[in-house]
RORO-743266 format. One record per residue (C-alpha): residue in one letter; x, y, z; residue number from 1. Coordinates in steps of 0.05 Angstrom, whole numbers. Layout:
+------+--------+--------+--------+-----+
! code !     c1 !     c2 !     c3 ! pos !
+------+--------+--------+--------+-----+
!    A !      X !      Y !      Z ! NUM !
...
+------+--------+--------+--------+-----+
***
This chain:
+------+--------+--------+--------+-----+
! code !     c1 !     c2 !     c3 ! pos !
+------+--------+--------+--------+-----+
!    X !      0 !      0 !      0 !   1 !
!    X !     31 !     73 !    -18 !   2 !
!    X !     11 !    121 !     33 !   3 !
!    X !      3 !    189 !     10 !   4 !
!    X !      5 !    264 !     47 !   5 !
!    X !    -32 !    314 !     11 !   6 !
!    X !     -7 !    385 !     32 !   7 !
!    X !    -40 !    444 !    -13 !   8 !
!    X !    -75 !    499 !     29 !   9 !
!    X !   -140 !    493 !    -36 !  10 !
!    X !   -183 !    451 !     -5 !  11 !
!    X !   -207 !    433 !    -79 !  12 !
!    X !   -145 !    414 !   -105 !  13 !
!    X !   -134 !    363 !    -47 !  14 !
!    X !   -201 !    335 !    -53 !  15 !
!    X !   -202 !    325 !   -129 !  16 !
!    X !   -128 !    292 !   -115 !  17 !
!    X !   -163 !    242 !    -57 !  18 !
!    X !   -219 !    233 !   -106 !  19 !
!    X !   -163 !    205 !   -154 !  20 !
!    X !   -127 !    161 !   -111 !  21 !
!    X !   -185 !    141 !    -60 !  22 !
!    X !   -206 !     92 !   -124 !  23 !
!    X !   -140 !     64 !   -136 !  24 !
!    X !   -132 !     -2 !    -91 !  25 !
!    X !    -60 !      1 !    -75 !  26 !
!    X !    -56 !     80 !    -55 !  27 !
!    X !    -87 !    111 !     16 !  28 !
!    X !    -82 !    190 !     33 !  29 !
!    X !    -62 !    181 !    104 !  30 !
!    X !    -75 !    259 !    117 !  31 !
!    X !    -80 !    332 !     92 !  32 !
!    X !    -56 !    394 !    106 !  33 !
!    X !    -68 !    471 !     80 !  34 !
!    X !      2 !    486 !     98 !  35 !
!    X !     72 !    473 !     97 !  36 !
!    X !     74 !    469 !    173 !  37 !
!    X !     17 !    423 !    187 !  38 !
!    X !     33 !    386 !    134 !  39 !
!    X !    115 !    372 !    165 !  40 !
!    X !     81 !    351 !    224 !  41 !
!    X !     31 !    307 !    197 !  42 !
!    X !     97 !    276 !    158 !  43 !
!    X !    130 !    259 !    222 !  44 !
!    X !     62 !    228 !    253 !  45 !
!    X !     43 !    189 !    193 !  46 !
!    X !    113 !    170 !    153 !  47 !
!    X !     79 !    175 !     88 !  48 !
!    X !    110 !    139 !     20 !  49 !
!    X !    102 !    204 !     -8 !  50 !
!    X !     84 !    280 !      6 !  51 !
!    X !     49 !    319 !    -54 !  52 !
!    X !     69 !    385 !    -32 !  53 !
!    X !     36 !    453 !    -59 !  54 !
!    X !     91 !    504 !    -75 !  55 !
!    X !     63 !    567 !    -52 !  56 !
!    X !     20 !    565 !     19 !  57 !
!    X !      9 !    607 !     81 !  58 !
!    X !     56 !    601 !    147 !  59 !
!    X !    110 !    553 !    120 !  60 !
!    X !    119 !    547 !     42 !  61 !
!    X !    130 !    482 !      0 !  62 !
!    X !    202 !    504 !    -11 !  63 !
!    X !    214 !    503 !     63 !  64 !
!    X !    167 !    438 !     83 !  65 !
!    X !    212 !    400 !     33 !  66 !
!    X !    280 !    423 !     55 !  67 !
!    X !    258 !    402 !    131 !  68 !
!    X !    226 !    336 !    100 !  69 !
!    X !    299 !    321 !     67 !  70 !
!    X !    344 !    350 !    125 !  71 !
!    X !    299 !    301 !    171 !  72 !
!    X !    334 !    231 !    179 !  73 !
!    X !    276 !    204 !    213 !  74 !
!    X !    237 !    221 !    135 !  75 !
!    X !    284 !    194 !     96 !  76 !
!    X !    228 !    146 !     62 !  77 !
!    X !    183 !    198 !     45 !  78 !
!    X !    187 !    214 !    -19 !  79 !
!    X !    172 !    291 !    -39 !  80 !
!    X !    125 !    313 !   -102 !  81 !
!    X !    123 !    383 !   -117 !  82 !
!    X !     65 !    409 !   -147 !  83 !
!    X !     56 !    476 !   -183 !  84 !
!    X !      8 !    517 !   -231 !  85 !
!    X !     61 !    534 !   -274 !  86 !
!    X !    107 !    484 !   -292 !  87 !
!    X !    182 !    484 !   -301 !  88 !
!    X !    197 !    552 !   -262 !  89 !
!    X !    242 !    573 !   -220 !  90 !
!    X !    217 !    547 !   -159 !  91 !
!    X !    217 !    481 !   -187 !  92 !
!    X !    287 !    496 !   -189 !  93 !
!    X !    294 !    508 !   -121 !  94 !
!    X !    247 !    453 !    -94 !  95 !
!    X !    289 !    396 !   -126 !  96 !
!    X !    349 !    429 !    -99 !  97 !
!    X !    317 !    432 !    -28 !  98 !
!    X !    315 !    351 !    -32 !  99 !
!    X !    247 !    345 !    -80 ! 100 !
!    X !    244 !    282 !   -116 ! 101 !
!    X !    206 !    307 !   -174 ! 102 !
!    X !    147 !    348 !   -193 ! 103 !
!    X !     79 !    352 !   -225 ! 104 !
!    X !     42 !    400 !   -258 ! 105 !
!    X !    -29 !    409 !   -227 ! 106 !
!    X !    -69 !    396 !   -295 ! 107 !
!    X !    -42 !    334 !   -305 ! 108 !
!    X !    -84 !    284 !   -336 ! 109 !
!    X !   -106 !    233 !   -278 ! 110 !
!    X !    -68 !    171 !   -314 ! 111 !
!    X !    -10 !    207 !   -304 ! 112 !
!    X !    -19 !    225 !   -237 ! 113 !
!    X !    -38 !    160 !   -220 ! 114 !
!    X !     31 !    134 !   -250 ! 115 !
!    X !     75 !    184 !   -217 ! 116 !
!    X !     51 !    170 !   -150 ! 117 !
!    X !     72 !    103 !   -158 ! 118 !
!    X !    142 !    105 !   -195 ! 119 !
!    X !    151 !    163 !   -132 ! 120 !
!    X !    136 !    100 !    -89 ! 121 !
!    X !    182 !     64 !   -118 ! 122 !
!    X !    247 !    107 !   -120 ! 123 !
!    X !    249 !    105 !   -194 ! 124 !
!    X !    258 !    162 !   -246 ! 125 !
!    X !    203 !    213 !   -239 ! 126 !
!    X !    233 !    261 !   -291 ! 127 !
!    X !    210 !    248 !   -355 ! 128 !
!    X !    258 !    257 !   -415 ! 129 !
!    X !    211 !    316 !   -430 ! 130 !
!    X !    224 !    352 !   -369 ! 131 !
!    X !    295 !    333 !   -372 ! 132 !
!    X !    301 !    366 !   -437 ! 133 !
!    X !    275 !    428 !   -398 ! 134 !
!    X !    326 !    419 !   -353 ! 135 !
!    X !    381 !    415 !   -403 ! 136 !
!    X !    355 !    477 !   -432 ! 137 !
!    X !    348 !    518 !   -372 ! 138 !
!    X !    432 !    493 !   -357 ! 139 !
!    X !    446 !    515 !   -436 ! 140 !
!    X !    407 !    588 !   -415 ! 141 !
!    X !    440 !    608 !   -354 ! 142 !
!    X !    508 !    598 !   -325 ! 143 !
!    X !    526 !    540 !   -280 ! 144 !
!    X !    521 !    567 !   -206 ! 145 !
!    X !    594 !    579 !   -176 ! 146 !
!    X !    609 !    506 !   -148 ! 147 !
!    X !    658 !    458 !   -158 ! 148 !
!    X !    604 !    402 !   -155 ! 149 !
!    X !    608 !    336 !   -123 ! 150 !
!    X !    672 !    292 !   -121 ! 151 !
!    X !    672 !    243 !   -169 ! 152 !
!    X !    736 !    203 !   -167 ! 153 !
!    X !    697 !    152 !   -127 ! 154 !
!    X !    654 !    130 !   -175 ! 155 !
!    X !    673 !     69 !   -220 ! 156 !
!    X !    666 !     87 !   -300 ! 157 !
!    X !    593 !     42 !   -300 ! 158 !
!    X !    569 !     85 !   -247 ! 159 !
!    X !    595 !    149 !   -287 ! 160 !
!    X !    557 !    117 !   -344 ! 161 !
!    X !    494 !     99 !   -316 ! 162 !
!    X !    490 !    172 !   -276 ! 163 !
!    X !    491 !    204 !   -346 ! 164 !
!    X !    435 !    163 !   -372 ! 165 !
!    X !    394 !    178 !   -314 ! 166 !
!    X !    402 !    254 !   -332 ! 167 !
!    X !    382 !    232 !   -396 ! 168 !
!    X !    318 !    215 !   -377 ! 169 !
!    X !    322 !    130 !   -368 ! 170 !
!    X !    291 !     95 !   -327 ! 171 !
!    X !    322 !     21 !   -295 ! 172 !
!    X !    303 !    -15 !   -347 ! 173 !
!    X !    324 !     24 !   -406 ! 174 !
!    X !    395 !     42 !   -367 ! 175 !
!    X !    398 !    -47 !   -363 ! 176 !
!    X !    382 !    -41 !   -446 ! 177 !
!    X !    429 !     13 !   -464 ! 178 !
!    X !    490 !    -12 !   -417 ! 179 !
!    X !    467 !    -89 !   -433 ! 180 !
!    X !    468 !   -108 !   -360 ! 181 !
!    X !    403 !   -131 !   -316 ! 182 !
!    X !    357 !    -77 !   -277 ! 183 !
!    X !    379 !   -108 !   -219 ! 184 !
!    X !    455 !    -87 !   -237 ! 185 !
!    X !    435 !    -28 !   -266 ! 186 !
!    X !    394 !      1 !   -201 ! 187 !
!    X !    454 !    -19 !   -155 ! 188 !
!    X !    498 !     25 !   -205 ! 189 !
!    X !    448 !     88 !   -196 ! 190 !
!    X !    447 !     67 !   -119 ! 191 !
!    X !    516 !     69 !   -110 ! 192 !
!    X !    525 !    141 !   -150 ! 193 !
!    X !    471 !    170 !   -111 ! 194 !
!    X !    505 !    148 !    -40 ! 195 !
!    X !    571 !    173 !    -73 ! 196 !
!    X !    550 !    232 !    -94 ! 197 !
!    X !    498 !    239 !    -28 ! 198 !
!    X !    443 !    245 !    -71 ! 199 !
!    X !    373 !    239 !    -37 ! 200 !
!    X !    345 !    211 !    -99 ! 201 !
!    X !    349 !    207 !   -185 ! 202 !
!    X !    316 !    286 !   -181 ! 203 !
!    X !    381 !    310 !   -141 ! 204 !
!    X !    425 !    264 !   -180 ! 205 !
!    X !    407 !    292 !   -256 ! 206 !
!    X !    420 !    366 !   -218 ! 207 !
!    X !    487 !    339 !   -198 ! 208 !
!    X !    510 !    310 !   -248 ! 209 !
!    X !    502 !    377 !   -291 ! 210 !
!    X !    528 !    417 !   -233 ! 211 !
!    X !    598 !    365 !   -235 ! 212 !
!    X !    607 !    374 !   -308 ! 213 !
!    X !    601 !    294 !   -313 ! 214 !
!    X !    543 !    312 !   -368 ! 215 !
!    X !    528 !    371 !   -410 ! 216 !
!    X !    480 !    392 !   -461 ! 217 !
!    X !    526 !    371 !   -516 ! 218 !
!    X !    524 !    296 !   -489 ! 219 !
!    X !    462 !    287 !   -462 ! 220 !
+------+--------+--------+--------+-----+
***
C-alpha cells in the first residue's frame, strides 16, 4: 500500500487529488494539510510513501516543508512531489534542490498522476525525458552556479555511465538495455552514484550531475 500526504492549502485541489487516488486499490491518503507546517508535522506522525506538496502556501511554504522533509533523517522514506500551476519555473528549481524528488504539474491528466505516485513510491525516475530536456535547456540558458560540484573520483566508470543516462531521462530498465546489463545491476549502479555523490534521490542526481560537469547539453 503507498501512503500518501496531501499538503496544498485549496481545499479543492486536495479533494479532487483524494478523489483520484481514494479509487485506486494500492494507494491511501493518510492525511492533509493547507500548509507547509501542518503538513511537516503530519509527515513525522504518519511517515507517508510520499508528500504531494503545494509550492506556494500560508505560514510555511513548499520550498521550506521539503528542505525540513529532506534535512529530517527520521523522513528519509518519504518521498517529496512538488506540485505547481506553472510548470518548469524557478521554484521548481529550487524545490528539487531543497531535496524534491520530482514534480507535477497540477493539470495533469489523472493517468499520469496515478503513475507518478507510484514510480515516486518506488524510487524510480520521476523526470520524464521531456522535463529533462527542460532541464538541459534551462543549464544551456544560464550559467552553471559557482560550485565545484560533487567529487567524483569515487565513482567506478559504470556508475559514471549509468548517472549520465539517468540525466538523460532512463529509467532502470532502459539504463539495463542501453549498458546491456540486468535492472537489478543497473539500479545498484544508480544506488551506489547517488550514495557517492549523497544524492537523496534520481531528481538531485540529474542536478548533480550537470552541476559536476560529468554531463552537458552537448552529451546528453
Amino acid at each position: 500500500m503507498i501512503r500518501v500526504l496531501l499538503i496544498d492549502d485549496q481545499p479543492l485541489i486536495r479533494s479532487g487529488f483524494r478523489a483520484l487516488l481514494d479509487l485506486e486499490d494500492d494507494i491511501e491518503v493518510v492525511a492533509e494539510a493547507a500548509n507547509g507546517q501542518e503538513g511537516l508535522e503530519l509527515a513525522i506522525e504518519h511517515l507517508p510513501d510520499i508528500a504531494l506538496i503545494d509550492i506556494q502556501m500560508p505560514v510555511l511554504d513548499g520550498i521550506e516543508a521539503t528542505r525540513r522533509i529532506a534535512a529530517d533523517p527520521a523522513l528519509a522514506g518519504v518521498h517529496v512531489v512538488v506540485l505547481t500551476n506553472y510548470g518548469l519555473d524557478e521554484y521548481v528549481f529550487i524545490a528539487l534542490r531543497a531535496g524534491a524528488a520530482g514534480f507535477l504539474v497540477k493539470d495533469i491528466v489523472p493517468e499520469d498522476f496515478l503513475h507518478a505516485v507510484r514510480v515516486a513510491a518506488r524510487g524510480d525516475a520521476l523526470l520524464a525525458p521531456s522535463i529533462t530536456r527542460k532541464l538541459i535547456n534551462r543549464y544551456v540558458s544560464q550559467p552553471l552556479p559557482s560550485t565545484t560540484g560533487p567529487a567524483l573520483e569515487e565513482l567506478t566508470s559504470r556508475e559514471r555511465e549509468a548517472v549520465v543516462l539517468v540525466a538523460q531521462g532512463l529509467s532502470n530498465d532502459e539504463i539495463a538495455d542501453r549498458m546491456v546489463i540486468s535492472p537489478l545491476t543497473a539500479k545498484t549502479h544508480v544506488n551506489r552514484a547517488m550514495t557517492k555523490l549523497h544524492a537523496r534521490d534520481r531528481a538531485q542526481l540529474v542536478i548533480l550531475a550537470y552541476e559536476s560537469g560529468l554531463v552537458t547539453p552537448r552529451n546528453s
